[in-house]
C-alpha positions as CSV (number, residue, x, y, z in Angstrom):
1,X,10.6,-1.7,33.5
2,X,8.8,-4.6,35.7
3,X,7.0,-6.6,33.6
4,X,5.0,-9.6,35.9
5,X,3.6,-13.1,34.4
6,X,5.5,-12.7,31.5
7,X,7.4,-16.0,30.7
8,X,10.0,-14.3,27.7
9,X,13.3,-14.2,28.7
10,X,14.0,-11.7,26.6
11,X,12.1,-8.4,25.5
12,X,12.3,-6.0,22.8
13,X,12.2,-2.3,22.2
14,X,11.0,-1.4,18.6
15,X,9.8,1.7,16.8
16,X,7.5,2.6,14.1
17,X,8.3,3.7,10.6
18,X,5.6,4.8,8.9
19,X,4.0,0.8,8.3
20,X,7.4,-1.0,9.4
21,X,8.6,-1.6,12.6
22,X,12.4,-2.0,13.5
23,X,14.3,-3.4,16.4
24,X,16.1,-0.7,18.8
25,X,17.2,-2.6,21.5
26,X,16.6,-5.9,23.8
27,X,16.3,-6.3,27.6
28,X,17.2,-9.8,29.6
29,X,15.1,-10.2,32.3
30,X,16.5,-10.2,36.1
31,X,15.1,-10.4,39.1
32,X,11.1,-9.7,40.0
33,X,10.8,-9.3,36.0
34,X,12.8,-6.3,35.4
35,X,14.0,-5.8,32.0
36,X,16.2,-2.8,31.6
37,X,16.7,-1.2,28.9
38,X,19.5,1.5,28.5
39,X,21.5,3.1,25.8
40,X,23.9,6.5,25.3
41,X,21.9,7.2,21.6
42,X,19.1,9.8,22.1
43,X,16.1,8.2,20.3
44,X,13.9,9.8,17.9
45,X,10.7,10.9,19.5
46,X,8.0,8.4,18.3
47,X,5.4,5.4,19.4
48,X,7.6,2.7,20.3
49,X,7.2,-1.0,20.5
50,X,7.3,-3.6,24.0
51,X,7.5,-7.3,22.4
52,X,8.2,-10.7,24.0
53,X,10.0,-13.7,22.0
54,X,7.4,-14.6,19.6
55,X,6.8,-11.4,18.3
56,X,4.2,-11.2,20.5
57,X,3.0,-6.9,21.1
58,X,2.3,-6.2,24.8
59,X,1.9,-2.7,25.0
60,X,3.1,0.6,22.7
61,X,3.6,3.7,24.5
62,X,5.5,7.1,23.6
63,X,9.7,8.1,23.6
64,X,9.7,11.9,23.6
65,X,11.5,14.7,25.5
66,X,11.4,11.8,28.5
67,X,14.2,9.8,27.7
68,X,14.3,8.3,31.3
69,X,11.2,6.7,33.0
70,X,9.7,3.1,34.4
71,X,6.8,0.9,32.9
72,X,5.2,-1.6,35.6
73,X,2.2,-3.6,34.9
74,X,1.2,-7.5,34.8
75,X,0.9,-9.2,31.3
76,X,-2.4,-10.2,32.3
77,X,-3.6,-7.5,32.3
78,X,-1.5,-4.4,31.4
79,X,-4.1,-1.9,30.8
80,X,-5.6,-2.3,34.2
81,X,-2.6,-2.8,36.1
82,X,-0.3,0.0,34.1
83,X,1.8,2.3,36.5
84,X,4.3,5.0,35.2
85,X,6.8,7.4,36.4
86,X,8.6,9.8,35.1
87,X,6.4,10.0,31.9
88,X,3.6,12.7,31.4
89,X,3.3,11.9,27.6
90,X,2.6,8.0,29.1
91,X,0.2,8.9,32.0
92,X,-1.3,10.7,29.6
93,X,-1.7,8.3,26.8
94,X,-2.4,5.2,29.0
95,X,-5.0,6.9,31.1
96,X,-6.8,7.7,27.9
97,X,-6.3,3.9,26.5
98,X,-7.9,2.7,30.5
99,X,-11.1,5.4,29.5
100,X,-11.7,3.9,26.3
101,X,-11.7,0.6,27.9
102,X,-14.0,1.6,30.6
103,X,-16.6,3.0,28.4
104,X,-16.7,0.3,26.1
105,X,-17.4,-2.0,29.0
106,X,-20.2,0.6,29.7
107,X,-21.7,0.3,26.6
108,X,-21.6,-3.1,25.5
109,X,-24.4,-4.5,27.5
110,X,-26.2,-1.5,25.7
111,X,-25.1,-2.5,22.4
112,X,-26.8,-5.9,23.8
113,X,-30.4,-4.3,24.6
114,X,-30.5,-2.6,21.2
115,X,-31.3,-6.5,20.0
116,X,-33.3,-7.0,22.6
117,X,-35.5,-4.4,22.8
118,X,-36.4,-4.6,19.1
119,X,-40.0,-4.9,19.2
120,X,-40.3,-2.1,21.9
121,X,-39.6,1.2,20.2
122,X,-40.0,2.9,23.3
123,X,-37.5,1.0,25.0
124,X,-35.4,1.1,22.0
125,X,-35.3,5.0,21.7
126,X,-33.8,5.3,25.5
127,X,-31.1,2.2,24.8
128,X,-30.4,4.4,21.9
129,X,-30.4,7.9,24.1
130,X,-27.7,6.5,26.4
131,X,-25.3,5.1,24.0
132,X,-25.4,8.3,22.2
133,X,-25.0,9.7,25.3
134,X,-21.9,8.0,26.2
135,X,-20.2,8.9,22.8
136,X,-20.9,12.5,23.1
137,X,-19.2,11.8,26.6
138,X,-16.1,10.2,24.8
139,X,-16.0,12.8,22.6
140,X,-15.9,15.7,24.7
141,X,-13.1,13.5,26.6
142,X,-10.9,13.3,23.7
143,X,-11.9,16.8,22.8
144,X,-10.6,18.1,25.9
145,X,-7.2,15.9,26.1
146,X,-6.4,17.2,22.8
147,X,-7.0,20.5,23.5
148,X,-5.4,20.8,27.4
149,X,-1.9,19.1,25.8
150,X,-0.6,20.7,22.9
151,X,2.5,19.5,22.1
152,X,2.1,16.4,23.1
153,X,2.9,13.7,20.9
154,X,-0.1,11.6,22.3
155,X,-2.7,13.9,22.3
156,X,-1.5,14.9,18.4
157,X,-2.0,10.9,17.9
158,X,-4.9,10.5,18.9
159,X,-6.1,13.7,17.8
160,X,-4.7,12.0,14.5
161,X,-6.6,8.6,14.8
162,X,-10.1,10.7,15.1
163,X,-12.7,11.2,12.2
164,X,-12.9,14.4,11.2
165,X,-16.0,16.3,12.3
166,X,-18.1,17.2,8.7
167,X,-21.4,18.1,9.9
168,X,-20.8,21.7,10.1
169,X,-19.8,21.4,6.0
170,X,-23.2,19.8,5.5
171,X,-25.4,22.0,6.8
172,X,-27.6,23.9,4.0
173,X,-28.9,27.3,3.7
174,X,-32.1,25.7,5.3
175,X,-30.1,24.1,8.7
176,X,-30.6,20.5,7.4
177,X,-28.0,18.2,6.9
178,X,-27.4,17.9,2.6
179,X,-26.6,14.2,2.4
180,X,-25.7,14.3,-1.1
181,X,-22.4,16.1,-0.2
182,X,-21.3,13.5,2.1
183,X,-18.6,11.6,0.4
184,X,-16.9,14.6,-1.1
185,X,-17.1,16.9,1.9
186,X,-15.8,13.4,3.9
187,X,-13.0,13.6,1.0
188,X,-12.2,17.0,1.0
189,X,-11.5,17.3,5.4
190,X,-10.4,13.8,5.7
191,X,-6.9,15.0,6.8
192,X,-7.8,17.6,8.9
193,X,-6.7,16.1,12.1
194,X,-3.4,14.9,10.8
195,X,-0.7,17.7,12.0
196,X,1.3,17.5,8.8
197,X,3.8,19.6,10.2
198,X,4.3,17.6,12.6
199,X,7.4,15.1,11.6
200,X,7.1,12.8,15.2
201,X,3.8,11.5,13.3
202,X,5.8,9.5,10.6
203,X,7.0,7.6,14.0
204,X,3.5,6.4,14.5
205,X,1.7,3.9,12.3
206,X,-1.5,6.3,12.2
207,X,0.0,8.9,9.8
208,X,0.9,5.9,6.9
209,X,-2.4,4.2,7.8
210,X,-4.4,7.4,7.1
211,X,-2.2,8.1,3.7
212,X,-3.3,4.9,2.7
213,X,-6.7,4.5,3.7
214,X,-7.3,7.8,1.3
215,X,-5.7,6.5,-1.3
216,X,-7.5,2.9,-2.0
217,X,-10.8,4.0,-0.5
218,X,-11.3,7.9,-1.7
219,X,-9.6,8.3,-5.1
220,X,-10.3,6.9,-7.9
221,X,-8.2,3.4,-9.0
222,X,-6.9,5.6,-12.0
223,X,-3.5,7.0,-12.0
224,X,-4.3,10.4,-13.7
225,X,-6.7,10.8,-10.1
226,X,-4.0,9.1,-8.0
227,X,-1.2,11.5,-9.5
228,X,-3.5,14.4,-8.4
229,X,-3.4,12.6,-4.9
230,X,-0.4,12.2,-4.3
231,X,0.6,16.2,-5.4
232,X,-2.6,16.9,-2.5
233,X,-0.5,14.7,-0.1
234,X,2.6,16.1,-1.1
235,X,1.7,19.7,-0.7
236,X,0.1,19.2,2.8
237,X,4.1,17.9,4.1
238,X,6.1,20.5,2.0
239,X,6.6,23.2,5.0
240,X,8.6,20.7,6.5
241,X,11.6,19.0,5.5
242,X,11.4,15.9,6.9
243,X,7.7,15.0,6.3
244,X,8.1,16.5,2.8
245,X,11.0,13.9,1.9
246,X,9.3,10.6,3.7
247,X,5.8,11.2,1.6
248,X,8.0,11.7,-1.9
249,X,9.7,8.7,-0.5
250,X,6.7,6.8,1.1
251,X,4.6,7.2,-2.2
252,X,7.2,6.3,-4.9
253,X,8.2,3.1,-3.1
254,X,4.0,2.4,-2.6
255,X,3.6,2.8,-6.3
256,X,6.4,1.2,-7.8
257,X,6.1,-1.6,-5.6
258,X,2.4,-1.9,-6.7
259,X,0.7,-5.5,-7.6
260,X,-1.8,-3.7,-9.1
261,X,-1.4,-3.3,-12.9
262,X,-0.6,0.2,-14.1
263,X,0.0,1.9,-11.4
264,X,3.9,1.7,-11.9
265,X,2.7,5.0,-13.9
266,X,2.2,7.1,-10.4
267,X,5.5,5.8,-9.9
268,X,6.7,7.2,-12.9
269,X,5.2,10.5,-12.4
270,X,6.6,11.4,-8.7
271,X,9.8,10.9,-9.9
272,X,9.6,12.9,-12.9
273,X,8.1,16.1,-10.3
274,X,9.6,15.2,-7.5
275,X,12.9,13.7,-8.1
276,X,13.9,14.8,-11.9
277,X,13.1,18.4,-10.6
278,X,16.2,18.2,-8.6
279,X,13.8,19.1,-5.7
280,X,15.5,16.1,-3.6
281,X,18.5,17.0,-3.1
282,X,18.5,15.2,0.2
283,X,19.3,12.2,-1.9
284,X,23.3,10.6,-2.3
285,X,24.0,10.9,-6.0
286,X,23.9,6.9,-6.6
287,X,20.4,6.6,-4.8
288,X,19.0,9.3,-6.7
289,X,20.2,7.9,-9.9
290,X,18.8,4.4,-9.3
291,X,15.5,5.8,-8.6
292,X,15.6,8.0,-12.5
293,X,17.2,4.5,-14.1
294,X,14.1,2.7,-12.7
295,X,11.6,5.6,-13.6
296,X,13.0,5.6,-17.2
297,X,12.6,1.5,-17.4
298,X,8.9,1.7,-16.8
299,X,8.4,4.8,-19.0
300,X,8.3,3.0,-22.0
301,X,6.4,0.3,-20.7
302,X,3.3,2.2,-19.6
303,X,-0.1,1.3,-20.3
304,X,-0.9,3.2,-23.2
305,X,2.7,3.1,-25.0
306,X,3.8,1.7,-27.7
307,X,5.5,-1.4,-27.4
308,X,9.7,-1.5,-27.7
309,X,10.4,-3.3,-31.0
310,X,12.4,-6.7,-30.8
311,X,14.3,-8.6,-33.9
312,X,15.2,-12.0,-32.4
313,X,15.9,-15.0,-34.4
314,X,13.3,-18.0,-34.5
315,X,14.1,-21.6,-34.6
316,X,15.6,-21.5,-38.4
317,X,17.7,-18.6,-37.4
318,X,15.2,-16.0,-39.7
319,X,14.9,-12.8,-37.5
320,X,11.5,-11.5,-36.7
321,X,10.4,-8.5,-35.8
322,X,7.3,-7.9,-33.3
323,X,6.1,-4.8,-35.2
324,X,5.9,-7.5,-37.9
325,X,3.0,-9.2,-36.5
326,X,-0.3,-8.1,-37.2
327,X,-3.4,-8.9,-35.6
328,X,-6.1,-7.5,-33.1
329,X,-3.7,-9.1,-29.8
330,X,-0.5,-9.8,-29.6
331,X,0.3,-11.5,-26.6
332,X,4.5,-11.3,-25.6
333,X,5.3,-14.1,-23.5
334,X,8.8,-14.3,-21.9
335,X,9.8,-17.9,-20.6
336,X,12.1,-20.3,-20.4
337,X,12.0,-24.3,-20.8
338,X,13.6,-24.6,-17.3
339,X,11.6,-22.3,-15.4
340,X,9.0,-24.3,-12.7
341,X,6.6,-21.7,-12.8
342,X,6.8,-21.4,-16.9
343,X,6.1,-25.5,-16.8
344,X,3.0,-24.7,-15.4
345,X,2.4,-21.3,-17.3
346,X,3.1,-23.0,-20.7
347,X,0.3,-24.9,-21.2
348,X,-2.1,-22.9,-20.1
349,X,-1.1,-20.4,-22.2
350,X,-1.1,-22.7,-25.2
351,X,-4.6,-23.2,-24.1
352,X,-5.4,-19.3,-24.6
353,X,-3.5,-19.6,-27.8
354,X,-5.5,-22.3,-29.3
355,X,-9.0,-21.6,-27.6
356,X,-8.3,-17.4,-28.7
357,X,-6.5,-17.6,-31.8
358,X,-9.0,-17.2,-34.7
359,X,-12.2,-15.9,-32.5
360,X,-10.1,-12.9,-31.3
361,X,-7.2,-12.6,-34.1
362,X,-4.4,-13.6,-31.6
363,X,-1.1,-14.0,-32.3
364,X,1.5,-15.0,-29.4
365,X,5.3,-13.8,-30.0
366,X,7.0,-16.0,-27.4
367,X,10.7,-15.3,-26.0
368,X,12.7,-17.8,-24.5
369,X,15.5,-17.0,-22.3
370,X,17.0,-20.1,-22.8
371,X,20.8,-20.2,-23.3
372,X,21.1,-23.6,-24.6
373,X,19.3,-23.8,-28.4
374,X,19.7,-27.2,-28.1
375,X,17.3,-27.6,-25.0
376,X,14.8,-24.8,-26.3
377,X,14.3,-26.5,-29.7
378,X,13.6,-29.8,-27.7
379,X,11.3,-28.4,-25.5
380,X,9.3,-26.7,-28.7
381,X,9.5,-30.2,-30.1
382,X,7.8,-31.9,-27.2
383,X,4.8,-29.5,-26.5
384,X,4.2,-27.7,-30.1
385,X,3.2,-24.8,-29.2
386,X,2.2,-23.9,-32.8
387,X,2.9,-19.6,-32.0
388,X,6.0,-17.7,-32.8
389,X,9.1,-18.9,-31.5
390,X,12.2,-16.5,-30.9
391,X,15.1,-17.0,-28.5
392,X,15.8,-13.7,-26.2
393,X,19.4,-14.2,-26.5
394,X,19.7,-14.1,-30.4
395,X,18.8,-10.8,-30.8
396,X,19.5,-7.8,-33.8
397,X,17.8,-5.3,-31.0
398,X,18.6,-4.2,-27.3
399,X,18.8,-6.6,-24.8
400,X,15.1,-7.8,-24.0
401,X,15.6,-7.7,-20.3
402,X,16.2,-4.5,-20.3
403,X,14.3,-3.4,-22.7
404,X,11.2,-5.0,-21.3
405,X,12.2,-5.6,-17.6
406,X,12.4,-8.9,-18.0
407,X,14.2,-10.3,-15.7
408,X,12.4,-13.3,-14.5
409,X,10.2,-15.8,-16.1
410,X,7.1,-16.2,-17.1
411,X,6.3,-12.6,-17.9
412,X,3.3,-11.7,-20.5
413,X,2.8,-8.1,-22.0
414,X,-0.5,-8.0,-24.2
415,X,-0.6,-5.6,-27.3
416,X,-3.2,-4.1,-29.3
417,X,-3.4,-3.9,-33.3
418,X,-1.1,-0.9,-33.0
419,X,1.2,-2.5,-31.2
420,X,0.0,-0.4,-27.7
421,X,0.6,-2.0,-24.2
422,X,-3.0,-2.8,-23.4
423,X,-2.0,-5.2,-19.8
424,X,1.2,-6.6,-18.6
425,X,2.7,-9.0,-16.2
426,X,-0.6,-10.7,-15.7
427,X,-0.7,-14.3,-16.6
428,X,-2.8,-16.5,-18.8
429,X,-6.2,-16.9,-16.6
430,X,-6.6,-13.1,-16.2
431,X,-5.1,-12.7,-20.4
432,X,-8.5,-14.6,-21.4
433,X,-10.7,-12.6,-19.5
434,X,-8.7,-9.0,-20.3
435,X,-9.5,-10.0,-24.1
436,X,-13.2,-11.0,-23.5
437,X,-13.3,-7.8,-21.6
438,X,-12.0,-5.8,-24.6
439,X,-14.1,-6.7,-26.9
440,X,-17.3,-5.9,-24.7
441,X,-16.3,-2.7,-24.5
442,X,-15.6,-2.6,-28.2
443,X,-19.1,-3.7,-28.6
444,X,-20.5,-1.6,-26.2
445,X,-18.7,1.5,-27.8
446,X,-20.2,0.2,-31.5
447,X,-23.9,0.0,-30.0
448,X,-23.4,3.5,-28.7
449,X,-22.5,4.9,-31.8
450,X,-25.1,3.7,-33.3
451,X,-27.8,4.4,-31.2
């Protein structure tokens, strides 16, 4: 390829994996800006990535059936100045990116007007008549791309990155449009232009992107309604192999790598269907049995469960046993005196402790991981924490890091009066305001009842 008033050396070939991107290859440049890029592999058909130095993205384009073709155009302007041989699925693709380019050029000045011509409703309905004019111009454009070029990666893209047409769904008996309807019948077509048996679109960011977008803006924050989302998902992919396998995959990884507190539970569930069931058998044995020994972790750990009983010894080496404590909150707190972030952690949490302790009955059963009793008694002594105090590593029951996947510091799992996971892994700020927000609903609940 001839790339012109580019000053990288160097450029590089990437491709997408559903939201990652990963390095395939680099090109040096010679003479006139030529950067060549060759290879014996066969590379997976896909949207692939032209980058300079500093990560910076010039252009994306399409590696299909066309293994062998020729990019030329000027960083300066590379829509504008794009040529291609050898490479239907590009021509195709760029020419479509240049007429998106054009129109919007057509209808900004329009866009302009419509402030403009404010106070002139006359004026205003014709500014208004042409841009909708335009976009029913675009839209028969993309319409007919898609439908002149099947089998074209591109045209399946973008076919992919357009809303889906509902306004047949929401006409009534009496030929009106039923706006009531409009976010469920949104919700119920909003994959319909994703080919789902099409595996190329994993290769593309769109098909992740739209996966996504569904799941944080059209289901429910719940996991019993994300579960169900996922098994939708799911179903769409299961004709095909491959696209079957990356959304089991895709999903799992989303929700077990969540920051977002109890959703480790959608986690939980896709592997119990999807990976317990022996249905991925596509898996090498010690992959597949990583995943389960992570799944069963976090079952016990769920919102909702009953938390795993610990006998450690306190400070006069006396064991004491969590189920031991009662009151309305018990708050577990695993640290350790060395810890930088548990420094800052501790006394805010004394804080909670002292501001929390007799309005809202709570108790703190705090775990050090220290392995010097020597330094962990010291540190007690300094900042007197005045909770419970038992040392991790002096224990009658399994080993707490383990048993609560504890293995860094600070960690807090709050409890209920019956001992129930109620949050966890949330710190001291948000603790305070998970209480308060506890008993509003408590109260709420009480005024209910007796109204």
């Amino acid at each position: 390829m001839q790339l012109t008033s580019s000053k990288d050396s160097v450029l590089y070939l990437a491709h997408y994996y559903g939201d990652k991107q990963y390095i395939d290859d680099t090109a040096h440049i010679a003479k006139d800006g030529i950067y060549l890029f060759e290879g014996k592999k066969i590379l997976p058909d896909g949207m692939y990535i032209i980058a300079g130095q500093k990560k910076n993205k010039y252009f994306d384009f399409f590696i299909t059936s066309e293994q062998h073709f020729d990019f030329q155009c000027d960083a300066s302007n590379i829509t504008g100045s794009m040529r291609i041989k050898d490479s239907q699925e590009n021509k195709l693709f760029f020419t479509y990116i240049a007429y998106l380019a054009q129109m919007q050029k057509t209808v900004q000045p329009l866009q302009t007007k419509l402030k403009e011509y404010a106070a002139s409703p006359d004026s205003l309905a014709e500014v208004r008549k042409q841009i909708e004019d335009i976009n029913k111009e675009v839209t028969t454009y993309i319409a007919t791309l898609i439908r002149e070029h099947p089998g074209y990666l591109s045209a399946t893209f973008i076919n992919a990155n357009n809303e889906p047409d509902i306004k047949p769904f929401l006409i009534n008996t009496e030929g009106k449009v039923d706006s009531s309807r409009l976010l469920g019948t949104y919700r119920q077509h909003f994959f319909d232009n994703i080919d789902f048996t099409d595996p190329r679109l994993i290769y593309t960011p769109v098909f992740t992107e739209k996966i996504n977008l569904f799941l944080d803006k059209l289901v429910l924050q719940h996991p019993d309604s994300i579960n169900k989302a996922c098994d939708l998902i799911i179903q769409k992919g299961s004709a095909i192999k491959d696209v079957y396998k990356y959304l089991v995959w895709y999903l799992a990884l989303r929700y077990e790598a969540s920051e977002i507190m109890g959703f480790d539970a959608v986690f939980v569930y896709i592997v119990e269907k999807y990976y317990e069931s022996g249905s991925a058998e596509w898996l090498y044995p010690t992959v597949k049995d990583n995943i389960l020994k992570r799944s069963n972790t976090l079952k016990p750990l769920l919102i909702g469960k009953p938390a795993p009983n610990m006998i450690l010894m306190d400070t006069t080496n006396q064991p004491v046993a969590l189920s031991a404590v009662k009151a309305r909150y018990t708050l577990i707190f695993f640290w350790e005196s060395t810890c930088g972030h548990c420094k800052t952690e501790v006394p805010k949490a004394i804080k909670l402790y002292q501001d929390m302790k007799d309005k809202y009955d709570l108790r703190v059963f705090a775990v050090s991981s220290d392995t010097s009793v020597t330094a962990w008694k010291k540190y007690l002594r300094t900042n007197n924490p005045g909770w419970i105090n038992v040392n991790g590593n002096l224990s009658f029951t399994p080993n707490f890091h383990d048993l609560y996947d504890a293995h860094s510091t600070p960690i807090m799992y709050l409890l209920d009066e019956n001992k129930i996971i109620i949050a966890k892994r949330i710190l001291s700020d948000q603790i305070g305001d998970f209480i308060k927000l506890c008993e509003k609903r408590k109260a709420d609940s009480t005024k209910g009842k007796g109204g």
